[in-house]
C-alpha atoms as an extended CHARMM CRD file, in Angstrom:
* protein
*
       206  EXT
         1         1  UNK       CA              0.0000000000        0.0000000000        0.0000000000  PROA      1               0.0000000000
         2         2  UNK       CA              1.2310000000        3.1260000000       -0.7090000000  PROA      2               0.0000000000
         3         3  UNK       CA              2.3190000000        5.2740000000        2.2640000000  PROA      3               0.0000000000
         4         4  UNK       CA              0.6270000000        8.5790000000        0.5900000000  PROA      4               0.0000000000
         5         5  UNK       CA             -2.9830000000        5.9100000000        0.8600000000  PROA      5               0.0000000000
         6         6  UNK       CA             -1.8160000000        5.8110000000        4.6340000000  PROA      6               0.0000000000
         7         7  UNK       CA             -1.2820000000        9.1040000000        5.2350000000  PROA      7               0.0000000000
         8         8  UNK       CA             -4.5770000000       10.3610000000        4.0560000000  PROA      8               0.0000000000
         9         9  UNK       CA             -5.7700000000        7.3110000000        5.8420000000  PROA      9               0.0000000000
        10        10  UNK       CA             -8.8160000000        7.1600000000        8.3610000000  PROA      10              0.0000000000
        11        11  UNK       CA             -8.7480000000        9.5780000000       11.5560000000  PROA      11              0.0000000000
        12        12  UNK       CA             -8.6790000000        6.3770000000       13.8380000000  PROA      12              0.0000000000
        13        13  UNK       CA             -5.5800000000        4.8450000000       12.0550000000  PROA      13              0.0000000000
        14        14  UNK       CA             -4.1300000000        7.9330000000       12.4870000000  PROA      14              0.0000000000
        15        15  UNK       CA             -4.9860000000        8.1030000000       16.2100000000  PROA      15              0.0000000000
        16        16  UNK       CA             -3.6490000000        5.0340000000       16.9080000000  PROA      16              0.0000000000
        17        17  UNK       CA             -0.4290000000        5.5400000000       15.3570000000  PROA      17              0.0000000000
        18        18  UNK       CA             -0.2200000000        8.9530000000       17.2700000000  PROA      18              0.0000000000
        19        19  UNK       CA             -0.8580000000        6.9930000000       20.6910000000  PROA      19              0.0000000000
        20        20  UNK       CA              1.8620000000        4.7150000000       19.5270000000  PROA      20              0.0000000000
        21        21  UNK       CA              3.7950000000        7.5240000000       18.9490000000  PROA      21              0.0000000000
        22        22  UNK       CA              2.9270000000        8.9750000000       22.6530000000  PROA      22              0.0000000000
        23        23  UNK       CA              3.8460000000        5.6440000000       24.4240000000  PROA      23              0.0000000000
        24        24  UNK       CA              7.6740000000        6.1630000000       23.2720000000  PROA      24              0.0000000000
        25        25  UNK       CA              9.9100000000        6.8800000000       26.5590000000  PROA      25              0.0000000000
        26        26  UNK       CA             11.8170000000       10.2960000000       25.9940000000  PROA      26              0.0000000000
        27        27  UNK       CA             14.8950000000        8.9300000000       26.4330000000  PROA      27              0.0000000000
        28        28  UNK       CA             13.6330000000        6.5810000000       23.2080000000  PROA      28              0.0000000000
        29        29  UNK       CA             15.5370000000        7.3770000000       19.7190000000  PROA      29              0.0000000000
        30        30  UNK       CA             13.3020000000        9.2550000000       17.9160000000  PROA      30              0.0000000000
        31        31  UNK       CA             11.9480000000        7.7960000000       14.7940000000  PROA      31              0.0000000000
        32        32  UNK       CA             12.3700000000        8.9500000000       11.3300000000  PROA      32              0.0000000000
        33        33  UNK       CA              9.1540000000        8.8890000000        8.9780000000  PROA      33              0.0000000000
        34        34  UNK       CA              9.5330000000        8.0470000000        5.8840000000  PROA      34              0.0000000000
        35        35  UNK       CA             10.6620000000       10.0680000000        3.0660000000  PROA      35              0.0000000000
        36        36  UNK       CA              6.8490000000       10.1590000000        1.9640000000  PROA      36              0.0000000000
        37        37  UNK       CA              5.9240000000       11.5120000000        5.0200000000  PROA      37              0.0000000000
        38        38  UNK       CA              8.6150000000       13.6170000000        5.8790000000  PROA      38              0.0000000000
        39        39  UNK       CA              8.2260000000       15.6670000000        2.5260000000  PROA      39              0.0000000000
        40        40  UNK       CA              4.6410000000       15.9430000000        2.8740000000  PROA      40              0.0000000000
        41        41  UNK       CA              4.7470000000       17.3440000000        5.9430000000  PROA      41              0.0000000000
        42        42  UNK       CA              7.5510000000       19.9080000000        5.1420000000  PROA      42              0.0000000000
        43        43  UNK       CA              6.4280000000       21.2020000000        2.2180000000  PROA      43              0.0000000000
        44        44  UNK       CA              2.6550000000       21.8940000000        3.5800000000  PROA      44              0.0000000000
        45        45  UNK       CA              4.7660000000       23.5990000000        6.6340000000  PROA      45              0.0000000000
        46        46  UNK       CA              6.4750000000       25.5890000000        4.0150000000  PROA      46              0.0000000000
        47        47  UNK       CA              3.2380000000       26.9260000000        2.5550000000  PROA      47              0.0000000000
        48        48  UNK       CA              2.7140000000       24.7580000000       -0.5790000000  PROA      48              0.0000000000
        49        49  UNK       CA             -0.5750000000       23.8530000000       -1.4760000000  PROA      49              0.0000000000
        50        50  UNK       CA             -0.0680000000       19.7420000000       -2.3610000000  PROA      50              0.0000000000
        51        51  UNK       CA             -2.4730000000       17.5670000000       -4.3150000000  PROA      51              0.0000000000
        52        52  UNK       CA             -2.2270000000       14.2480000000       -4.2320000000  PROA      52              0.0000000000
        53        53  UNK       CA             -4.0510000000       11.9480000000       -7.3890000000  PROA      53              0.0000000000
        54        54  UNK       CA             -3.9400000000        8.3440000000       -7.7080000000  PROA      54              0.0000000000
        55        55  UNK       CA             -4.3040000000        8.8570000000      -11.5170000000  PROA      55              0.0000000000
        56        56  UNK       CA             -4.1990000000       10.6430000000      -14.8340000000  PROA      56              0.0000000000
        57        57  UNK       CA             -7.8680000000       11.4900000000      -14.2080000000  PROA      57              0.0000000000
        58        58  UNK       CA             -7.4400000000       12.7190000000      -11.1360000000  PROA      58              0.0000000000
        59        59  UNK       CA             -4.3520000000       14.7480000000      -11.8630000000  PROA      59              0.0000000000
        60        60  UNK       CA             -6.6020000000       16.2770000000      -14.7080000000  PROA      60              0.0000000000
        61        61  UNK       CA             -9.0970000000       17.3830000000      -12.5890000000  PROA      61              0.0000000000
        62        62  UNK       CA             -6.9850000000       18.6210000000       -9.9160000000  PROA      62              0.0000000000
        63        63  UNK       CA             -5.7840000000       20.9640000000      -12.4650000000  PROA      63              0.0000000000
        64        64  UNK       CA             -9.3180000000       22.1160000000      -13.9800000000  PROA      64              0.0000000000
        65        65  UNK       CA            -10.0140000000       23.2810000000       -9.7130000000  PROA      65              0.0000000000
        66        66  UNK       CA             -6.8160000000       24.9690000000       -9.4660000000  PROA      66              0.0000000000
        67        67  UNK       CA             -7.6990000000       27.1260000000      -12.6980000000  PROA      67              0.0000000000
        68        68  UNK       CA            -11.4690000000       27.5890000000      -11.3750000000  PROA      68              0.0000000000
        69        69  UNK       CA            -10.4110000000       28.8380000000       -8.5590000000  PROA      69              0.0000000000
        70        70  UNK       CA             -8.0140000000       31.5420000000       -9.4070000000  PROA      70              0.0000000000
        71        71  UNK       CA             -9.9500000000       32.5840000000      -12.1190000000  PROA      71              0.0000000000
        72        72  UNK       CA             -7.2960000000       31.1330000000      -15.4030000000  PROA      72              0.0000000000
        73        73  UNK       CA             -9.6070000000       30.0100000000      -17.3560000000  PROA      73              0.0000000000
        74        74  UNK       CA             -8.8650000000       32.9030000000      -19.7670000000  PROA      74              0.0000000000
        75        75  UNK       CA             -5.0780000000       33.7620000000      -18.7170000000  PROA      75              0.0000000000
        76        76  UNK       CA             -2.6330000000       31.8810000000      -20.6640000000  PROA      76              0.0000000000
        77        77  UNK       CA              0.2190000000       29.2400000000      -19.2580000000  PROA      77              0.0000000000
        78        78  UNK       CA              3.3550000000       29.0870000000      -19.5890000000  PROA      78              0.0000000000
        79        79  UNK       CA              4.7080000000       25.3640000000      -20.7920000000  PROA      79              0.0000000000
        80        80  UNK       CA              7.9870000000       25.1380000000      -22.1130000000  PROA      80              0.0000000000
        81        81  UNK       CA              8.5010000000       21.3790000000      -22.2950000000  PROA      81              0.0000000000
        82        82  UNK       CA              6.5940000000       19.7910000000      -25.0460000000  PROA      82              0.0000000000
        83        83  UNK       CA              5.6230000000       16.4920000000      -23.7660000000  PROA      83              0.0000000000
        84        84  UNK       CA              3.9690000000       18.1730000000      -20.7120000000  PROA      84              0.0000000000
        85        85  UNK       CA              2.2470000000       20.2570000000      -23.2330000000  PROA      85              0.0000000000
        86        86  UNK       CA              1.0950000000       16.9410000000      -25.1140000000  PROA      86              0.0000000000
        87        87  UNK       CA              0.1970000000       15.8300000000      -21.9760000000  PROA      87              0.0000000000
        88        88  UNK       CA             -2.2700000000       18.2630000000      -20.7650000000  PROA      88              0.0000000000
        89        89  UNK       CA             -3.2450000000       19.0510000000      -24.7630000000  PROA      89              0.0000000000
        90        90  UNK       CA             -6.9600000000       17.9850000000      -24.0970000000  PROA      90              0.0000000000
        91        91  UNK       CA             -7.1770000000       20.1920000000      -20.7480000000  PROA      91              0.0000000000
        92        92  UNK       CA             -8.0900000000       23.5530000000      -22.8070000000  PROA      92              0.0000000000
        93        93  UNK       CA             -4.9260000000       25.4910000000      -21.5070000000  PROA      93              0.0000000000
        94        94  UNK       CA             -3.9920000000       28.6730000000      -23.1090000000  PROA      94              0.0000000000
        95        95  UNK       CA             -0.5030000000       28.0970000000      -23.5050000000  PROA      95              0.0000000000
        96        96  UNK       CA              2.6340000000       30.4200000000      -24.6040000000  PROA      96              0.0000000000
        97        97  UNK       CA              6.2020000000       29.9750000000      -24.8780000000  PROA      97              0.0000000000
        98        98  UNK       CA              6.7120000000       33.3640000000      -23.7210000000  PROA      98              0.0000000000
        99        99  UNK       CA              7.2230000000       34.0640000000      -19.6880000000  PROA      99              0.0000000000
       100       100  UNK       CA              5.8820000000       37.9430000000      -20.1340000000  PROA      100             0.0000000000
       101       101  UNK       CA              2.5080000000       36.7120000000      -21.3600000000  PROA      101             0.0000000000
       102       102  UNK       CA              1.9950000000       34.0190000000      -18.9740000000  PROA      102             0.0000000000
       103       103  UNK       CA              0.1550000000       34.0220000000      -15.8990000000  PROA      103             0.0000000000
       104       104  UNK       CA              1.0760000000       30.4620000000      -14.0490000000  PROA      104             0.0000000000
       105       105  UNK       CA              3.8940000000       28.6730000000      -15.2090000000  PROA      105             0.0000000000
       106       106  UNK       CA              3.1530000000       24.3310000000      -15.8810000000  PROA      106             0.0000000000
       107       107  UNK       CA              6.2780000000       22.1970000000      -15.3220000000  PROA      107             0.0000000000
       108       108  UNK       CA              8.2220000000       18.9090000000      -14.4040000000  PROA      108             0.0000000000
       109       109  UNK       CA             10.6150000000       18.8970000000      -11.5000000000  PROA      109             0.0000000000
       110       110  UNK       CA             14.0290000000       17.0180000000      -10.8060000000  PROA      110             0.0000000000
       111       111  UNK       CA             12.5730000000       16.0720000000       -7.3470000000  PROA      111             0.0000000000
       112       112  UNK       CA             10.8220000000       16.2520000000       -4.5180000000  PROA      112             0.0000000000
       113       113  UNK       CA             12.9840000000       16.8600000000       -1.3950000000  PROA      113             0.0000000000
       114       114  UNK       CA             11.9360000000       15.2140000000        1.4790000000  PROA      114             0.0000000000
       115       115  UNK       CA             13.8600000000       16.7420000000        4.3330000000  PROA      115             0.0000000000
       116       116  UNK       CA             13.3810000000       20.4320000000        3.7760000000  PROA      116             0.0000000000
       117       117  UNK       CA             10.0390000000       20.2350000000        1.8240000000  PROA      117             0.0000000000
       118       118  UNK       CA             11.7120000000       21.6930000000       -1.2790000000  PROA      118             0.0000000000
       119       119  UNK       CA             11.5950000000       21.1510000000       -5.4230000000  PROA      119             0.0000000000
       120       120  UNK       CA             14.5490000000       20.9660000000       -7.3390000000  PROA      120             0.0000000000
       121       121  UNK       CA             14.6240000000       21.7860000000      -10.7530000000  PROA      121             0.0000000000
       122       122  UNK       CA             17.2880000000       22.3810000000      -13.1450000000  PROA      122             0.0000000000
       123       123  UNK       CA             17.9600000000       23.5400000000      -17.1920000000  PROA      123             0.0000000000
       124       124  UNK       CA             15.7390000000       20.9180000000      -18.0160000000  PROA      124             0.0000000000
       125       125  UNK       CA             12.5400000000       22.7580000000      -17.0350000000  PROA      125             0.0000000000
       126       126  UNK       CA             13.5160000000       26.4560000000      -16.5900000000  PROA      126             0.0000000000
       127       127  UNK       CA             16.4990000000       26.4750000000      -18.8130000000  PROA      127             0.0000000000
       128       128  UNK       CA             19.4290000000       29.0670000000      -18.1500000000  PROA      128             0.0000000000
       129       129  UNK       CA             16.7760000000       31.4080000000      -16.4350000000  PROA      129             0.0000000000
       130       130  UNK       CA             16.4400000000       32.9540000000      -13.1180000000  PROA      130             0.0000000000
       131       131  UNK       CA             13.1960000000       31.7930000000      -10.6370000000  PROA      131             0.0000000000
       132       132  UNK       CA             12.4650000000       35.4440000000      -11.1050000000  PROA      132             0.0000000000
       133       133  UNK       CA             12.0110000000       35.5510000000      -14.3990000000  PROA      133             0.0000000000
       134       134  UNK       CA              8.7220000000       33.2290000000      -14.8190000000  PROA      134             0.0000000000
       135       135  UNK       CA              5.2620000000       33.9970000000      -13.2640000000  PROA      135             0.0000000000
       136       136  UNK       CA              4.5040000000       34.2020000000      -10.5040000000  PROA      136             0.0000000000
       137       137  UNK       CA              2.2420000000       30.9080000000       -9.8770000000  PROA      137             0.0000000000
       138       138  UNK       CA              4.0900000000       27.0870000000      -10.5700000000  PROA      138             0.0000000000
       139       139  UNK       CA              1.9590000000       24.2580000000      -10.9770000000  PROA      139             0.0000000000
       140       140  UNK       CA              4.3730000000       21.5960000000      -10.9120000000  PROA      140             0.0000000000
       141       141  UNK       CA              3.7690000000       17.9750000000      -12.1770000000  PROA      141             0.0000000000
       142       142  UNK       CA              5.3040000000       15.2420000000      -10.3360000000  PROA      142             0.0000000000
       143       143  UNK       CA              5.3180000000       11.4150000000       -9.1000000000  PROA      143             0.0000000000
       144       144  UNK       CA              6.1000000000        9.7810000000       -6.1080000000  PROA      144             0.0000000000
       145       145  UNK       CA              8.7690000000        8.2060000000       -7.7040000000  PROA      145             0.0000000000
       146       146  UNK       CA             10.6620000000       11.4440000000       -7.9560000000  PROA      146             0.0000000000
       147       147  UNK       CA             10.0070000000       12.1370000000       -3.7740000000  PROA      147             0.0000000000
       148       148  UNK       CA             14.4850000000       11.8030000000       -2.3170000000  PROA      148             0.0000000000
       149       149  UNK       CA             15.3240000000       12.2600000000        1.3300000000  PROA      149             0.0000000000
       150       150  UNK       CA             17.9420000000       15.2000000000        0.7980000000  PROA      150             0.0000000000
       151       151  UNK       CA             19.3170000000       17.3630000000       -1.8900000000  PROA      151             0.0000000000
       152       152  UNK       CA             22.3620000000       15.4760000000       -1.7180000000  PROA      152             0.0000000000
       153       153  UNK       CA             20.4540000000       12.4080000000       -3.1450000000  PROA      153             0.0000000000
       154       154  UNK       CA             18.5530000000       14.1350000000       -5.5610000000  PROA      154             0.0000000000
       155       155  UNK       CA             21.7620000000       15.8150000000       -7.3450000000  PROA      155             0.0000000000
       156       156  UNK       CA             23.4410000000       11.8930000000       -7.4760000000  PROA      156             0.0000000000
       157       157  UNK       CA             19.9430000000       11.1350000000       -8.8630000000  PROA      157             0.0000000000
       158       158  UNK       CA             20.3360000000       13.9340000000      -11.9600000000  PROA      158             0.0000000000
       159       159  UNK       CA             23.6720000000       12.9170000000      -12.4100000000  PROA      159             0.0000000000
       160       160  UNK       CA             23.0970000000        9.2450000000      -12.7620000000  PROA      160             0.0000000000
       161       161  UNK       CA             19.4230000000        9.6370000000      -14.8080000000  PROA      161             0.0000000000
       162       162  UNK       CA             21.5920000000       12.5610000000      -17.6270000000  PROA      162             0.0000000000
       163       163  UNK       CA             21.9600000000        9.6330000000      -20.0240000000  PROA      163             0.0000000000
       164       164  UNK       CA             23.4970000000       12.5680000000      -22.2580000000  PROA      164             0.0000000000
       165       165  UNK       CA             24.5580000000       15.6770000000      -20.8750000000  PROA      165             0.0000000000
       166       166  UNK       CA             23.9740000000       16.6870000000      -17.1370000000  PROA      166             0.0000000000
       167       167  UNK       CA             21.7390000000       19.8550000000      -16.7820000000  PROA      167             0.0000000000
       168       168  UNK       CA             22.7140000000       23.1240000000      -15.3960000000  PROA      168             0.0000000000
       169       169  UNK       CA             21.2450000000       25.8490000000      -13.5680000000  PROA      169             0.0000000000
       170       170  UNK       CA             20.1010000000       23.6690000000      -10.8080000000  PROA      170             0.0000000000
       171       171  UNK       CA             18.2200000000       25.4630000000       -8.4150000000  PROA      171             0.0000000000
       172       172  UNK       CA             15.4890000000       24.3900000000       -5.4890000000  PROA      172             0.0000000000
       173       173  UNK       CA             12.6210000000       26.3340000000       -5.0080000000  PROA      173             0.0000000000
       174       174  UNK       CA             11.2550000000       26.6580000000       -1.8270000000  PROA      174             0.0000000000
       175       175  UNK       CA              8.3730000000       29.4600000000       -2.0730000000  PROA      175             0.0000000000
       176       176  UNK       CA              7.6200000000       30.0050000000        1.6560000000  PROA      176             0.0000000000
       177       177  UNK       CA              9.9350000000       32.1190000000        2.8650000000  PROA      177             0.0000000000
       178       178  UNK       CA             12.4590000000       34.6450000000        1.9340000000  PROA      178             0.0000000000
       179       179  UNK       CA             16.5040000000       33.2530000000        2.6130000000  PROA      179             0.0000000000
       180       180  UNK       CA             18.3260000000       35.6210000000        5.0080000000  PROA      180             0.0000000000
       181       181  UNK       CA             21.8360000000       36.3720000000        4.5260000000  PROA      181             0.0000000000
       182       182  UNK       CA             23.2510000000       33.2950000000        6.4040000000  PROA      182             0.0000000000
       183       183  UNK       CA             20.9080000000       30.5390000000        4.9910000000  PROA      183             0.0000000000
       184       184  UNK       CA             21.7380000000       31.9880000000        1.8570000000  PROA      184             0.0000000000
       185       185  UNK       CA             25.8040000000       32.0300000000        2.0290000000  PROA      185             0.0000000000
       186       186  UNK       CA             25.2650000000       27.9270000000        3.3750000000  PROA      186             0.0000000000
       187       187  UNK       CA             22.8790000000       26.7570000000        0.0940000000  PROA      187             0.0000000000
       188       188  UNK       CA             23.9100000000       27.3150000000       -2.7130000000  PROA      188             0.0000000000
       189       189  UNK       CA             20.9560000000       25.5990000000       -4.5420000000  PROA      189             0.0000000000
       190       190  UNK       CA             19.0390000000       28.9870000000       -3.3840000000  PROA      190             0.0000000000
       191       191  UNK       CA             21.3040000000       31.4330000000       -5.1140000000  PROA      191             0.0000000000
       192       192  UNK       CA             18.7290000000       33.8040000000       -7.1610000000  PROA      192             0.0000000000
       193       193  UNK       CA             15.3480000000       32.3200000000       -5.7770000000  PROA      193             0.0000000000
       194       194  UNK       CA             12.0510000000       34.2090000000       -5.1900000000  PROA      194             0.0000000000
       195       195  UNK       CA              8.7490000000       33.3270000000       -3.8280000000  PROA      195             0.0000000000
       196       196  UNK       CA              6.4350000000       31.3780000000       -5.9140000000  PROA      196             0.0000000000
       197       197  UNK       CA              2.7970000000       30.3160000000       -5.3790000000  PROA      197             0.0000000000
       198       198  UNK       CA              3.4670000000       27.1430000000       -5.7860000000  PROA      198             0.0000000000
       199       199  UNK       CA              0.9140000000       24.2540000000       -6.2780000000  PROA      199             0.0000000000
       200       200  UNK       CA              2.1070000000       20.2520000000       -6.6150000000  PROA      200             0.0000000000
       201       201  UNK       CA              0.0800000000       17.9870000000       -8.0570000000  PROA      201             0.0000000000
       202       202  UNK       CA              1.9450000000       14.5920000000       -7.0000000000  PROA      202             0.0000000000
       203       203  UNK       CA              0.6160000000       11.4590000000       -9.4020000000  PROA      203             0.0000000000
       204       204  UNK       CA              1.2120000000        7.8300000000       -7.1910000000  PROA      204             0.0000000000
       205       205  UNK       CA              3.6890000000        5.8890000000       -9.2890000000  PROA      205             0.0000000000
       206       206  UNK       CA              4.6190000000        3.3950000000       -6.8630000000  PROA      206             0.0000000000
């Protein structure tokens, strides 16, 4: 069973894990959830706003609420990548290839990092651009497959999956807050960020 199908589980499986939980002596080591957890509760605690689809269909109609509810339905998107844009071709989005006319930007991600919540992308969806050169809004596609427990992990991951030529520009967004000066001199990953409203729809892959 998936762990996302447990975490959106029934209140009284969740209550009985938290009494579990409660039972632990504080001297006890404490215990790591899973990457699956671990990123869904980050990210959320950063401010995302996460959807979670079991399918296609799903993923589709997550989409379809996202633009009813901020009012898209006439503002155009922003899709660089062209099988994302054959992807979503039957979902009636306005789409450019232009970043000044676009209101929300649709894209792919490198991964999903678990222990800070973040998403790190790289050339391969945003090219040689800054963060703060796209829209505003991100709607980024993604699968559980793609969820790593630390940067770290996810940079060995685009190294070993760039069958070709390893991308540049690699960057992590994290939306939520603004960097100050000292978080900013330790990760490098964050070098020209800026706040996004950022939405995830996650498809289950496992």
């Amino acid at each position: 069973m998936s762990l996302f199908r447990k975490i959106f589980g029934s209140k009284s499986e969740k209550t009985d894990g938290e009494l579990k939980s409660n039972e632990r002596g504080k001297y006890m080591p404490e215990v790591k959830l899973p990457i699956d957890e671990r990123f869904t509760i980050n990210f959320k605690a950063n401010g995302g706003k996460f959807l979670y689809c079991e399918n296609l269909d799903e993923i589709y109609d997550s989409l379809n609420n996202i633009i009813l509810e901020n009012d898209w339905e006439e503002k155009k998107v922003l899709i660089v990548d062209d099988q994302l844009q054959a992807r979503f071709k039957h979902s009636g989005l306005h789409t450019t290839k232009q970043s000044e006319a676009a209101t929300y930007f649709l894209l792919t991600c490198e991964n999903l990092i678990a222990d800070d919540g973040s998403i790190l992308i790289s050339s391969n969806q945003i090219a040689e651009k800054r963060l703060a050169e796209f829209p505003e809004n991100f709607i980024v596609f993604a699968t559980t497959s793609q969820i790593t427990a630390s940067i770290g992990e996810g940079l060995r991951g685009i190294k070993s999956n760039s069958s070709k030529k390893i991308p540049t520009n690699i960057t992590t967004i994290k939306h939520f807050k603004t960097l100050d000066s000292t978080e900013k001199e330790t990760n490098f990953l964050n070098y020209g960020s800026s706040s996004k409203n950022l939405y995830l729809l996650l498809l289950e892959d496992l």
